[in-house]
DSSP file (Angstrom, degrees, kcal/mol; ACC not computed):
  #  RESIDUE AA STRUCTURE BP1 BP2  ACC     N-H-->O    O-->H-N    N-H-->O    O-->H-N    TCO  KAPPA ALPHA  PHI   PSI    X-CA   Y-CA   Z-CA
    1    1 A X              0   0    0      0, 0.0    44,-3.0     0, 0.0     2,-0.3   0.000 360.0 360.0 360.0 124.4  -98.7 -129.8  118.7
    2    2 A X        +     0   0    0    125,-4.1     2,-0.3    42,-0.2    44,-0.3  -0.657 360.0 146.3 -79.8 140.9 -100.0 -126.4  116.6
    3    3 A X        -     0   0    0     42,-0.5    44,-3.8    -2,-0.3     2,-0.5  -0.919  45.1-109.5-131.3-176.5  -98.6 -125.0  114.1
    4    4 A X    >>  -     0   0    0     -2,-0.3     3,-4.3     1,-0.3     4,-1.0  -0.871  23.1-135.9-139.4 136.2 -100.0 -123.1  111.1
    5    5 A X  H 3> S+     0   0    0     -2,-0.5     4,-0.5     1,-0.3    -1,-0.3   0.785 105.7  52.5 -40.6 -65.2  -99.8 -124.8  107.8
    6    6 A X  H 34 S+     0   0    0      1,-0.2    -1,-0.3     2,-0.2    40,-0.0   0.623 114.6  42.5 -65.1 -13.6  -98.7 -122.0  106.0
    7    7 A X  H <4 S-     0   0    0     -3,-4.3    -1,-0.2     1,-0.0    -2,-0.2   0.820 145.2 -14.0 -58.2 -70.9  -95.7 -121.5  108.6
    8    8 A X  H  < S-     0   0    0     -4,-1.0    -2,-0.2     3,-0.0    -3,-0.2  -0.515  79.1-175.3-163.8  94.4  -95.0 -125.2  108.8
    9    9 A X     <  -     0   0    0     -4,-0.5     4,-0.2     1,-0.1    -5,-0.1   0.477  39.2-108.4 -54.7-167.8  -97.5 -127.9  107.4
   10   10 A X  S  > S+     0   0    0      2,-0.1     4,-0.9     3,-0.1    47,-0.1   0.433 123.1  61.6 -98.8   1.1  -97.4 -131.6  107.5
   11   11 A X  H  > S+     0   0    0      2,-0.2     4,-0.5     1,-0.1    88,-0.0   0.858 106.8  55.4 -48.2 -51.3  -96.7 -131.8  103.8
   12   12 A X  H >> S+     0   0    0      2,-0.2     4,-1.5     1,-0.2     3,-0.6   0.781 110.8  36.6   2.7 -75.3  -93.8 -129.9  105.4
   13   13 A X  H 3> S+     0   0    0      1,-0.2     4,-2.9     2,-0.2    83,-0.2   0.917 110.6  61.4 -78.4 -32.4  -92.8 -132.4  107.9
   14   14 A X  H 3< S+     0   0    0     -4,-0.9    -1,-0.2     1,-0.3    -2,-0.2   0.687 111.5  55.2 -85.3 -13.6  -93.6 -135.4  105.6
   15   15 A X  H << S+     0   0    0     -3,-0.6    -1,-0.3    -4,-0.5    -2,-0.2   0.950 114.8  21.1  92.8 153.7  -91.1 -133.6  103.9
   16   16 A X  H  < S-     0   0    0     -4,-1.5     2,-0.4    -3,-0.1    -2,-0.2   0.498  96.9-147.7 -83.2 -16.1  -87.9 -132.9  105.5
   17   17 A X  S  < S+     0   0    0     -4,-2.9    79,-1.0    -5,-0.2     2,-0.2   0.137  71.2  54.4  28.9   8.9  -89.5 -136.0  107.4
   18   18 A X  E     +A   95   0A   0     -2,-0.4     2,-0.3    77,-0.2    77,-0.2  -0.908  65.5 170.2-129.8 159.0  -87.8 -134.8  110.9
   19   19 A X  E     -A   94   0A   0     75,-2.6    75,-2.2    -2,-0.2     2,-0.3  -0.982  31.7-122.5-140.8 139.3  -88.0 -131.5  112.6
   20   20 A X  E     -A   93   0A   0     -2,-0.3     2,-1.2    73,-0.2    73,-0.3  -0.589  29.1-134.0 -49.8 131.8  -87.2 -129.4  116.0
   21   21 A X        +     0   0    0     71,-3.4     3,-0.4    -2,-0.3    71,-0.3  -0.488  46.5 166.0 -54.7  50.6  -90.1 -127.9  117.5
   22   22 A X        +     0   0    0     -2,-1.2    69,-0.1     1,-0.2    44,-0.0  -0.160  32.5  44.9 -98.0 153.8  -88.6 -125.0  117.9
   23   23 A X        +     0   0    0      1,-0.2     2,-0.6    67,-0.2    -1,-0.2   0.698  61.9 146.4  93.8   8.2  -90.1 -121.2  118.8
   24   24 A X        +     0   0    0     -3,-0.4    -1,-0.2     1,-0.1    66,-0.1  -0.649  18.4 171.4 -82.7 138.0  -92.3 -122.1  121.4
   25   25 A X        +     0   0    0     -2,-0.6     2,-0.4    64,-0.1    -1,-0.1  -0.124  41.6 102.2-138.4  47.0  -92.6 -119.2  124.3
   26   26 A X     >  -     0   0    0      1,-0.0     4,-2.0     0, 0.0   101,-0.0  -0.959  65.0-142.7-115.4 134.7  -95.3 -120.0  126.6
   27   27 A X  H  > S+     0   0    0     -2,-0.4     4,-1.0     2,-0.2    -1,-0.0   0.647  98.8  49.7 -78.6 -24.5  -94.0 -121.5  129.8
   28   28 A X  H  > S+     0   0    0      2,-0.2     4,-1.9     3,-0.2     5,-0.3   0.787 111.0  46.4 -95.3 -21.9  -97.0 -124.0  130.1
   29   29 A X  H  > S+     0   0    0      1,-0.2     4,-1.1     2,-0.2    -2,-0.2   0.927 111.7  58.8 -88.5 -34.0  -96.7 -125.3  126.6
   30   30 A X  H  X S+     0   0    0     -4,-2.0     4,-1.3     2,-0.2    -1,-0.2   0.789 103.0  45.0  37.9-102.0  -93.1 -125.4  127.6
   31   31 A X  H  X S+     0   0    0     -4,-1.0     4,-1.7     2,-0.2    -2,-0.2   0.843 112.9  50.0 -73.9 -35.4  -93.3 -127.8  130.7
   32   32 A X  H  < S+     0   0    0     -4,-1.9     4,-0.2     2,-0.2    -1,-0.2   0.790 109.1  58.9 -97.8 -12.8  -95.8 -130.4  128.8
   33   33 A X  H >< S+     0   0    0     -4,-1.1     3,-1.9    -5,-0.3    -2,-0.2   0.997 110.9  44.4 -41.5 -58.5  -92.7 -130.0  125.7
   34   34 A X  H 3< S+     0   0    0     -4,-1.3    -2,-0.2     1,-0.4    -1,-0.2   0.759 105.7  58.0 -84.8 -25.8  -90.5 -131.3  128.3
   35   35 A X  T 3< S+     0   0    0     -4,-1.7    -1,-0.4    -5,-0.1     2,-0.2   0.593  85.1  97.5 -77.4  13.8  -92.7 -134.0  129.6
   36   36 A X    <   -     0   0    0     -3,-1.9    28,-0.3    -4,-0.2     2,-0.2  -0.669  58.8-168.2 -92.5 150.4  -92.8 -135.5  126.4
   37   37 A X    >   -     0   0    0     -2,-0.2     3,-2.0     1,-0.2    23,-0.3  -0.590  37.5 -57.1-124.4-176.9  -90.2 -138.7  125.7
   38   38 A X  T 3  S+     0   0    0      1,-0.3    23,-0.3    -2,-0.2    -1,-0.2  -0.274 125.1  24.2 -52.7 144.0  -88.9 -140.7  122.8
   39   39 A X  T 3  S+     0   0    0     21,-2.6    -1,-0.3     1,-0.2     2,-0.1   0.467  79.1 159.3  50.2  18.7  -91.5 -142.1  121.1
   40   40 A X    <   -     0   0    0     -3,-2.0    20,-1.4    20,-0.1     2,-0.6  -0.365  38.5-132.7  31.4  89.0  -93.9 -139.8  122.2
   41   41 A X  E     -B   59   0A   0     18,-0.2    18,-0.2    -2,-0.1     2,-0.2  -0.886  28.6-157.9-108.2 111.8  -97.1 -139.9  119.6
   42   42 A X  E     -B   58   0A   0     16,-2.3    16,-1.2    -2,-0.6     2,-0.8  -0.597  23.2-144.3-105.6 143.0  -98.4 -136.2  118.2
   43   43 A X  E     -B   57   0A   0     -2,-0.2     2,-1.9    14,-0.2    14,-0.2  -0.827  23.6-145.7-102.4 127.4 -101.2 -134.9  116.9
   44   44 A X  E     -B   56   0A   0     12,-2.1    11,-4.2    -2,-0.8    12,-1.1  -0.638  22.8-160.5-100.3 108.5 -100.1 -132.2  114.2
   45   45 A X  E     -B   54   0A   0    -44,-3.0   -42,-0.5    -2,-1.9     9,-0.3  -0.911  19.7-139.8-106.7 156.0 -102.5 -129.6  114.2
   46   46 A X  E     -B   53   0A   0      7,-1.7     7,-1.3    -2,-0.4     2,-0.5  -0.663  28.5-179.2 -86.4 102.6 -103.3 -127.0  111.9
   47   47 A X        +     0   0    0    -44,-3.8   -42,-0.1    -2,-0.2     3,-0.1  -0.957  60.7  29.0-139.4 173.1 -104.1 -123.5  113.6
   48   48 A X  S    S+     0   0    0     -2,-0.5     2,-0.3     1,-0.2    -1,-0.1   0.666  98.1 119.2  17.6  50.3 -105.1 -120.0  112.1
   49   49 A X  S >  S-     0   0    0     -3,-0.2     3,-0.5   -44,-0.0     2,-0.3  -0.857  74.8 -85.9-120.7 157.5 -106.8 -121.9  109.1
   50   50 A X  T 3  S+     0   0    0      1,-0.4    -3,-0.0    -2,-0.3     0, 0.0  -0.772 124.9   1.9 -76.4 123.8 -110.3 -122.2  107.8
   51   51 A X  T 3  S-     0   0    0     -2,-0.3    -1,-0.4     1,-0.1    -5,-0.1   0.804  94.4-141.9 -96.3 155.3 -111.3 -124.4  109.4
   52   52 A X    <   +     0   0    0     -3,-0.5    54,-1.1    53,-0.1    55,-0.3   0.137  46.8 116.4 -53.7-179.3 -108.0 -125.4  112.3
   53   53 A X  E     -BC  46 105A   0     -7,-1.3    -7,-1.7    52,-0.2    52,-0.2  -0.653  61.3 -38.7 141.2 172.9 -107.7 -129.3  113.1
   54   54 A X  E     +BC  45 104A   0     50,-0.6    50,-1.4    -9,-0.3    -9,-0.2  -0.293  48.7 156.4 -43.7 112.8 -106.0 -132.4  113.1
   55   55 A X  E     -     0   0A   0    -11,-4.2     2,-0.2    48,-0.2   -10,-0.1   0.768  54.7 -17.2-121.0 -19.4 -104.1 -133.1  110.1
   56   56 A X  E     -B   44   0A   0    -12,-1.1   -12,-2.1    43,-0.2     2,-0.5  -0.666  58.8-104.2-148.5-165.7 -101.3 -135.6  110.6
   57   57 A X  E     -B   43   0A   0     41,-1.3    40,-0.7   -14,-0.2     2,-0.3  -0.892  21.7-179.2-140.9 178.9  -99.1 -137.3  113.1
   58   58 A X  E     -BD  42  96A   0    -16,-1.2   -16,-2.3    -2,-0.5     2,-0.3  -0.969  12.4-148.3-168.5 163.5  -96.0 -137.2  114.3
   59   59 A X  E     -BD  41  95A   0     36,-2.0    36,-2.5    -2,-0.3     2,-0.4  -0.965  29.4-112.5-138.8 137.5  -93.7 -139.0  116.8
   60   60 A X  E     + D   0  94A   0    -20,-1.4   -21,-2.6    -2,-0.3    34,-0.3  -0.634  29.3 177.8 -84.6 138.4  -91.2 -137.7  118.7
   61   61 A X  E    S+     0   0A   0     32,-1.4     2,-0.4    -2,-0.4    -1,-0.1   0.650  74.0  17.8-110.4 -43.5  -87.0 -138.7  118.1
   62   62 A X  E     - D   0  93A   0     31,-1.4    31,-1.9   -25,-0.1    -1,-0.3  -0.991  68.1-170.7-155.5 135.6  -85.1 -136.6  120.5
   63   63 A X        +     0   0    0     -2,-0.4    29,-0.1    29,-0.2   -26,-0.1  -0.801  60.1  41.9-125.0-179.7  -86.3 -134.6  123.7
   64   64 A X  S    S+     0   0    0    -28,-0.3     2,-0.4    -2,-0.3    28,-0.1   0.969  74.1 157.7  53.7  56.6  -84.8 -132.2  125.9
   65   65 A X        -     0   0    0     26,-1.2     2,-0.6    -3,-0.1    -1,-0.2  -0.819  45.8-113.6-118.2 146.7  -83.1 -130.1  123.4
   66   66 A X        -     0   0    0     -2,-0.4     2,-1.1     1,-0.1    24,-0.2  -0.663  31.2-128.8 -93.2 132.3  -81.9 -126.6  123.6
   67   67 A X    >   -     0   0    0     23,-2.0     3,-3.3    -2,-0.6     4,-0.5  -0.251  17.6-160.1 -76.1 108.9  -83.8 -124.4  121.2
   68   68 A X  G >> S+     0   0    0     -2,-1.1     4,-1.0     1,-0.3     3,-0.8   0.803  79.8  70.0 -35.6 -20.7  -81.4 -122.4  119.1
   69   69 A X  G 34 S+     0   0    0      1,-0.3    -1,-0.3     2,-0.2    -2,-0.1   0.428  88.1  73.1 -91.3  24.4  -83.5 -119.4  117.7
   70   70 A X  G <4 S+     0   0    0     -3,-3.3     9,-1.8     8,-0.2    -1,-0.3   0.837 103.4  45.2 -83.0 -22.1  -83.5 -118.2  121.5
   71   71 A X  T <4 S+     0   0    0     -3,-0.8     2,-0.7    -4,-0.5    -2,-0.2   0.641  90.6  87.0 -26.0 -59.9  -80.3 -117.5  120.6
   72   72 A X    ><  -     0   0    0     -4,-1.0     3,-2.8     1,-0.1     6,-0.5  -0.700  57.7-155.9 -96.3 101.8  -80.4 -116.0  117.4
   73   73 A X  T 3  S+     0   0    0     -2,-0.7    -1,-0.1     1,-0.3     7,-0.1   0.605  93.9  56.2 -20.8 -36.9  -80.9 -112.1  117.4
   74   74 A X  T 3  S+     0   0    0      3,-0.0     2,-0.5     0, 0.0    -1,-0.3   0.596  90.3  87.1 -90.8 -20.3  -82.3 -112.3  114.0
   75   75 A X  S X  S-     0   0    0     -3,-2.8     3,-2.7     1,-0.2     0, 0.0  -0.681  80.4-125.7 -91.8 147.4  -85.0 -114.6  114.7
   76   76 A X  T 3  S+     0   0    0     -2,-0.5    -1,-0.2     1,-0.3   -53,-0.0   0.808 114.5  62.3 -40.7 -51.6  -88.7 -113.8  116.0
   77   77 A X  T 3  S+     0   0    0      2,-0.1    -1,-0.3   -55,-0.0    -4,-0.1   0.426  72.9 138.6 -45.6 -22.3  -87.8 -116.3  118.7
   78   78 A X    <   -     0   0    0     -3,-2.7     2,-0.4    -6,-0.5    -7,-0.2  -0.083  34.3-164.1 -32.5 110.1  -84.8 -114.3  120.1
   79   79 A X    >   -     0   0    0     -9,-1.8     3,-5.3     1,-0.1     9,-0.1  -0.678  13.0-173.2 -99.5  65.2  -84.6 -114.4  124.1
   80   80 A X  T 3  S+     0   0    0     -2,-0.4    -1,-0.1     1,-0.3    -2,-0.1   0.382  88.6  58.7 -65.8  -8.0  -82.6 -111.9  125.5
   81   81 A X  T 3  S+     0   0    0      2,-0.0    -1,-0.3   -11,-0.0     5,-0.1   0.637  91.8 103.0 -42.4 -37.4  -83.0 -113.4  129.1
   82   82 A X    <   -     0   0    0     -3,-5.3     2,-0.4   -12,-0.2     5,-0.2  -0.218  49.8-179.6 -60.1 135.3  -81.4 -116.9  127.3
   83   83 A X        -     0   0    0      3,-0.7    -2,-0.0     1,-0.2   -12,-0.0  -0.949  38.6-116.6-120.9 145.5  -77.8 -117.6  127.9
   84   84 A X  S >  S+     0   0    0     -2,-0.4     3,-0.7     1,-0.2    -1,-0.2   0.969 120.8  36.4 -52.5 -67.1  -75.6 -120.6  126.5
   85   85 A X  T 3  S+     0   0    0      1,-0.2     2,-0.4    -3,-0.1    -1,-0.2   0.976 127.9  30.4 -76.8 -22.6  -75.3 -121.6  130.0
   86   86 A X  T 3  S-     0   0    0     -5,-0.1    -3,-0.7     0, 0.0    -1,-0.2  -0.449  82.2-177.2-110.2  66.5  -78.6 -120.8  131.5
   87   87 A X    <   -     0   0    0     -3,-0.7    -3,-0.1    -2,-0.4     3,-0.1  -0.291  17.7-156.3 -73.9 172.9  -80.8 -121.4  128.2
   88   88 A X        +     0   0    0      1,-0.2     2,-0.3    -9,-0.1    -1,-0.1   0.744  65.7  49.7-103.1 -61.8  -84.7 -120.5  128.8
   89   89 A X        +     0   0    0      1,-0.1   -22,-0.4   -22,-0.1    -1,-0.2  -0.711  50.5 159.7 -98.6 134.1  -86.3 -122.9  125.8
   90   90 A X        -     0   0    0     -2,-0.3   -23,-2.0   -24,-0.2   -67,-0.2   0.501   9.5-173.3-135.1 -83.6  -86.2 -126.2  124.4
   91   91 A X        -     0   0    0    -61,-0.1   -26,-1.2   -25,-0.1     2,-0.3   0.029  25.0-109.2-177.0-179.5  -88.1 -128.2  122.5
   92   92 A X        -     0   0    0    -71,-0.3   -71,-3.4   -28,-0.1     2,-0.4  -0.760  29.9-114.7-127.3 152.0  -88.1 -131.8  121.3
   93   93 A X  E     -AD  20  62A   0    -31,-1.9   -31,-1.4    -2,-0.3   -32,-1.4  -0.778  35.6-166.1 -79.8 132.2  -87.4 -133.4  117.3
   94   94 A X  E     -AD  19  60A   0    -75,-2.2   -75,-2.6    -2,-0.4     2,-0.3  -0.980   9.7-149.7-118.4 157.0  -90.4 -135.1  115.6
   95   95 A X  E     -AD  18  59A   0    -36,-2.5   -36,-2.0    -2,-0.4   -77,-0.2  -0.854  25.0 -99.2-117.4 152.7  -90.6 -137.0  112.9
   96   96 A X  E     + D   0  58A   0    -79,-1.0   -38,-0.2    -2,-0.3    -1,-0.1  -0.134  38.8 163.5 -52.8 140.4  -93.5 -137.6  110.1
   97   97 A X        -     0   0    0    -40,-0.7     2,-0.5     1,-0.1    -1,-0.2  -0.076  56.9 -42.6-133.9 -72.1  -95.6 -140.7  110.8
   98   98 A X        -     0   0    0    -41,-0.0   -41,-1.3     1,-0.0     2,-0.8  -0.976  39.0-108.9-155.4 149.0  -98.9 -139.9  108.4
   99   99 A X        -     0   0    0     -2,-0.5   -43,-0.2   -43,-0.2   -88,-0.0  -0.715  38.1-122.3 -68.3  86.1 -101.3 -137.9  107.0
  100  100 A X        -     0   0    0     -2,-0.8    44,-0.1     1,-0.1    -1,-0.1   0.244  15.3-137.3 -19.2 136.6 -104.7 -138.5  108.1
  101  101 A X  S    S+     0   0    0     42,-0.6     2,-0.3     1,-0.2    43,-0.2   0.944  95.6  40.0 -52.0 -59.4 -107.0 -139.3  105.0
  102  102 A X  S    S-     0   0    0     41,-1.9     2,-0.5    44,-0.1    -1,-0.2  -0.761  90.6-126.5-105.7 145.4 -109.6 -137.1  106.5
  103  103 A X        -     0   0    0     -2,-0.3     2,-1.7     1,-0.1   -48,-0.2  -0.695  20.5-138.3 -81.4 126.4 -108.7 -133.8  108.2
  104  104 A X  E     -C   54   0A   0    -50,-1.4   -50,-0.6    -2,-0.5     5,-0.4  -0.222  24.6-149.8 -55.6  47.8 -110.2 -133.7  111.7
  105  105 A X  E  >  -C   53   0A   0     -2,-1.7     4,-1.6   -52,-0.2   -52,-0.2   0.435  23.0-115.3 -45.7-172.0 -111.6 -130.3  112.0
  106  106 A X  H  > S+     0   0    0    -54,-1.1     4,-2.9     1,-0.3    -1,-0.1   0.843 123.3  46.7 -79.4 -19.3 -111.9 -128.3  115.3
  107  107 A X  H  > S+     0   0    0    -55,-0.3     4,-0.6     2,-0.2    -1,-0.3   0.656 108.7  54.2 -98.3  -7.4 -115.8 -128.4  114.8
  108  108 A X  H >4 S+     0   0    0      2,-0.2     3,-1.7     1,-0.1     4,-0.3   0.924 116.2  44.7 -78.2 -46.6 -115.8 -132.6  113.8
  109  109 A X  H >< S+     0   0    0     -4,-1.6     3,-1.3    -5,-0.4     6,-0.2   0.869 102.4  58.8 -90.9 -32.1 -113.9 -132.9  117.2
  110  110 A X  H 3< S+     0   0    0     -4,-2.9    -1,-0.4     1,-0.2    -2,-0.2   0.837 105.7  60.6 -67.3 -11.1 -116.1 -130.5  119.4
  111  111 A X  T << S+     0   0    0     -3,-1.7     2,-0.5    -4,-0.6    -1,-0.2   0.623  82.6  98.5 -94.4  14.7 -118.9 -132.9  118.4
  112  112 A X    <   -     0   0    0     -3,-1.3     3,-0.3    -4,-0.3     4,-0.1  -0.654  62.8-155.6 -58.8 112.0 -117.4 -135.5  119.8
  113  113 A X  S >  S+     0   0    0     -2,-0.5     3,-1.2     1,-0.2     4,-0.3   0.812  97.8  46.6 -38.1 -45.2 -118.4 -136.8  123.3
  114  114 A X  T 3  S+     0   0    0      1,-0.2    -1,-0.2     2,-0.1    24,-0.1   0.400 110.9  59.8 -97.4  10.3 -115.2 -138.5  124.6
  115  115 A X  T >  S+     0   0    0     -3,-0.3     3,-1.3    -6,-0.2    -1,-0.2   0.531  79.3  92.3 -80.3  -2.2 -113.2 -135.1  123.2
  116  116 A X  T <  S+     0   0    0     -3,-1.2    -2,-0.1     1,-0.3     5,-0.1   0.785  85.9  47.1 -75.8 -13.7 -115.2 -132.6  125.6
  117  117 A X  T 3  S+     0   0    0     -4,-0.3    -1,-0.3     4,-0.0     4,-0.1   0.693  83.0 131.1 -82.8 -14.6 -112.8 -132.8  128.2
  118  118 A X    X   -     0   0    0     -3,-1.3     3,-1.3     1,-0.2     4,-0.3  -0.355  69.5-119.4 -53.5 127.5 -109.8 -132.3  125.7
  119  119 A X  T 3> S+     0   0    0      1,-0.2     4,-1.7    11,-0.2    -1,-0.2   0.260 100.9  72.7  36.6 -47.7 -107.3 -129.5  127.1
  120  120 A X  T 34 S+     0   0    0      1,-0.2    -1,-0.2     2,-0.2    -2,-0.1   0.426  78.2  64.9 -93.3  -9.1 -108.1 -127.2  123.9
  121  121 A X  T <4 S+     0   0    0     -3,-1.3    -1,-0.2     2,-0.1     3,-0.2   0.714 117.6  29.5 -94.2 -23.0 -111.4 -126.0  124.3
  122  122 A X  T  4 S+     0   0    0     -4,-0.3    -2,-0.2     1,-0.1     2,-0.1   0.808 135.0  34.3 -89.3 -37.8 -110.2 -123.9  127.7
  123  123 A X  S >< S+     0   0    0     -4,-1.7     3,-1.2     1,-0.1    -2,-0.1  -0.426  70.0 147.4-128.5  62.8 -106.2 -123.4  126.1
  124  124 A X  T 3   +     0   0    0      1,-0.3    -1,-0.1    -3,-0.2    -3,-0.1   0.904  68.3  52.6 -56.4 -54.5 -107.1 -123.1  122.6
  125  125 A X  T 3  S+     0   0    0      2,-0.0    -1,-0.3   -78,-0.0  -123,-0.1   0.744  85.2 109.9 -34.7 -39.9 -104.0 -120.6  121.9
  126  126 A X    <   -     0   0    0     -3,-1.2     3,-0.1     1,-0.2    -3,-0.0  -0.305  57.5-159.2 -62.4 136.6 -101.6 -123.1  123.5
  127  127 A X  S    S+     0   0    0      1,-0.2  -125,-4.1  -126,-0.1     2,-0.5   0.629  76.2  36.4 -95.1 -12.0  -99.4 -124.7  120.8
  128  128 A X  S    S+     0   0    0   -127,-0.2     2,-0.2     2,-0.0   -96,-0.2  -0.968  73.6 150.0-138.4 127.5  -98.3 -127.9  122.8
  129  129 A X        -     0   0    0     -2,-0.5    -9,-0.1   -97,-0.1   -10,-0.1  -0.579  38.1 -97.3-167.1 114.8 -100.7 -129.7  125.1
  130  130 A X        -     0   0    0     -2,-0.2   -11,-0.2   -11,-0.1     2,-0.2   0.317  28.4-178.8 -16.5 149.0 -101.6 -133.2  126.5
  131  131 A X        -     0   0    0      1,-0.1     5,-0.1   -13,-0.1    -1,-0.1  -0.832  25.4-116.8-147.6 153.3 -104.2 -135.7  125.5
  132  132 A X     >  -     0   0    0     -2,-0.2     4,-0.7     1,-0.1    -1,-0.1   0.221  31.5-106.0 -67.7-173.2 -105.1 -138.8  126.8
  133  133 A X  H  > S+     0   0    0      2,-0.2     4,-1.8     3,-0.1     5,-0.1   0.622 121.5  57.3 -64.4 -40.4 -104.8 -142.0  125.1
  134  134 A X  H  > S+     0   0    0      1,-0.2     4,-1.5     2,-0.2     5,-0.1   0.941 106.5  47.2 -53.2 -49.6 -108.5 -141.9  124.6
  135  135 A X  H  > S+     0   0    0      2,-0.2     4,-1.2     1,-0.1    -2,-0.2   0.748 113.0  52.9 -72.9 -42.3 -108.4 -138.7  122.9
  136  136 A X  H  X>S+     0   0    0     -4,-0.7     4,-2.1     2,-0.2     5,-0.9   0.974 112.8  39.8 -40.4 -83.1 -105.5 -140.0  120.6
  137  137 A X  H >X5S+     0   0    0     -4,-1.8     4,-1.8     1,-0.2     3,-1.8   0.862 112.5  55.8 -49.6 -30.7 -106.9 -142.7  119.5
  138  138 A X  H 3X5S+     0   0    0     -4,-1.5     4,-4.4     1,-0.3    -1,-0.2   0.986 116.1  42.6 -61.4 -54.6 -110.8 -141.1  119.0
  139  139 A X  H 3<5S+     0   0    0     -4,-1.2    -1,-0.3     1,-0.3    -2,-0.2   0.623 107.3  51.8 -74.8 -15.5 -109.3 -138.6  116.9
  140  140 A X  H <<5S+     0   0    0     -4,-2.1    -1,-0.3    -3,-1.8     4,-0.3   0.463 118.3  49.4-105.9 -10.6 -106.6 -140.7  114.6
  141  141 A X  H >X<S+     0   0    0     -4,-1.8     3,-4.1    -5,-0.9     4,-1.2   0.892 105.7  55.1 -72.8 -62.2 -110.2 -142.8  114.1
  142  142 A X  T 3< S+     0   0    0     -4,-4.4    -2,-0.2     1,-0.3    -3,-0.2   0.810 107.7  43.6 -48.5 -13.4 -111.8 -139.7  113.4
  143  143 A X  T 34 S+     0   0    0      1,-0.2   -41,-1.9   -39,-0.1   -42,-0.6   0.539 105.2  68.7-104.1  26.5 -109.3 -138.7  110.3
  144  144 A X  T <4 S+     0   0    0     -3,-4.1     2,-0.8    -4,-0.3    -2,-0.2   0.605 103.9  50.7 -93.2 -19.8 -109.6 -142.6  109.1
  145  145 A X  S  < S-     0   0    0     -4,-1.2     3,-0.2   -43,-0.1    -1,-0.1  -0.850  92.5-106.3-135.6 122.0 -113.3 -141.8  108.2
  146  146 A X        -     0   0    0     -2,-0.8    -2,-0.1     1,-0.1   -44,-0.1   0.028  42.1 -98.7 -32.5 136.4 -114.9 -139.1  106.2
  147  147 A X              0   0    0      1,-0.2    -1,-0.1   -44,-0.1   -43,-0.0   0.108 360.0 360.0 -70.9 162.8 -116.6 -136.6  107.7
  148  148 A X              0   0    0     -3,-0.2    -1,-0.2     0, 0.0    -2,-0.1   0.719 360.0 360.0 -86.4 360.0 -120.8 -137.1  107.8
């Protein structure tokens, strides 16, 4: 999951230590919100920083939830297609798990062999998007150890 730090960090989540995911309005990032369950394990990235990447983790608490700021008139998020009965958006609660010691930048991870298939390098712009179990784990190894 993206965000950008300066919007809403993981110093942020860690924290209020849970939050909605709320504001997303891409339809594919969307549908892989809504395949995500309880207990759920996230990689909180960092995007439109010097340089983006992996900074934390997260797990998810509560899915299938309707996101309020389509709602709200006042917010950036505002969906004037949205209805209370037919809402449009939703988005799932996560909660703080940790802060990597080492940040995982975007350029640590493109030199990764078992990341080249990762999802992000074709739909970098997308704010929510699968990765394997492989890709999980490579990457919470990569923020256990300093970069070379």
């Amino acid at each position: 999951m993206k965000t950008e730090p300066e919007t809403f960090s993981i110093a942020d989540l860690a924290r209020v230590g849970t939050e909605p995911w709320t504001g997303v309005r891409n339809l594919m990032a969307r549908n892989f919100m809504r395949a995500m369950k309880v207990g759920d394990e996230v990689l909180f990235y960092h995007s439109s920083c010097k340089p983006p990447g992996v900074a934390g983790l997260a797990r998810v608490e509560r899915a299938g939830i309707v996101d309020p700021t389509q709602f709200d008139t006042a917010s950036e998020y505002f969906d004037a297609r949205s209805t209370r009965d037919e809402p449009r958006w939703d988005c799932v609660e996560v909660s703080y798990v940790a802060t990597l010691p080492h940040y995982v930048s975007i350029d640590r991870m493109r030199r990764e062999r078992g990341l080249r298939a990762m999802m992000l390098w074709k739909w970098s712009r997308l704010s929510v998007q699968p990765v394997t179990a492989a890709q999980y784990a490579k990457i919470v190894a990569l923020g256990q150890t300093a970069a070379a």
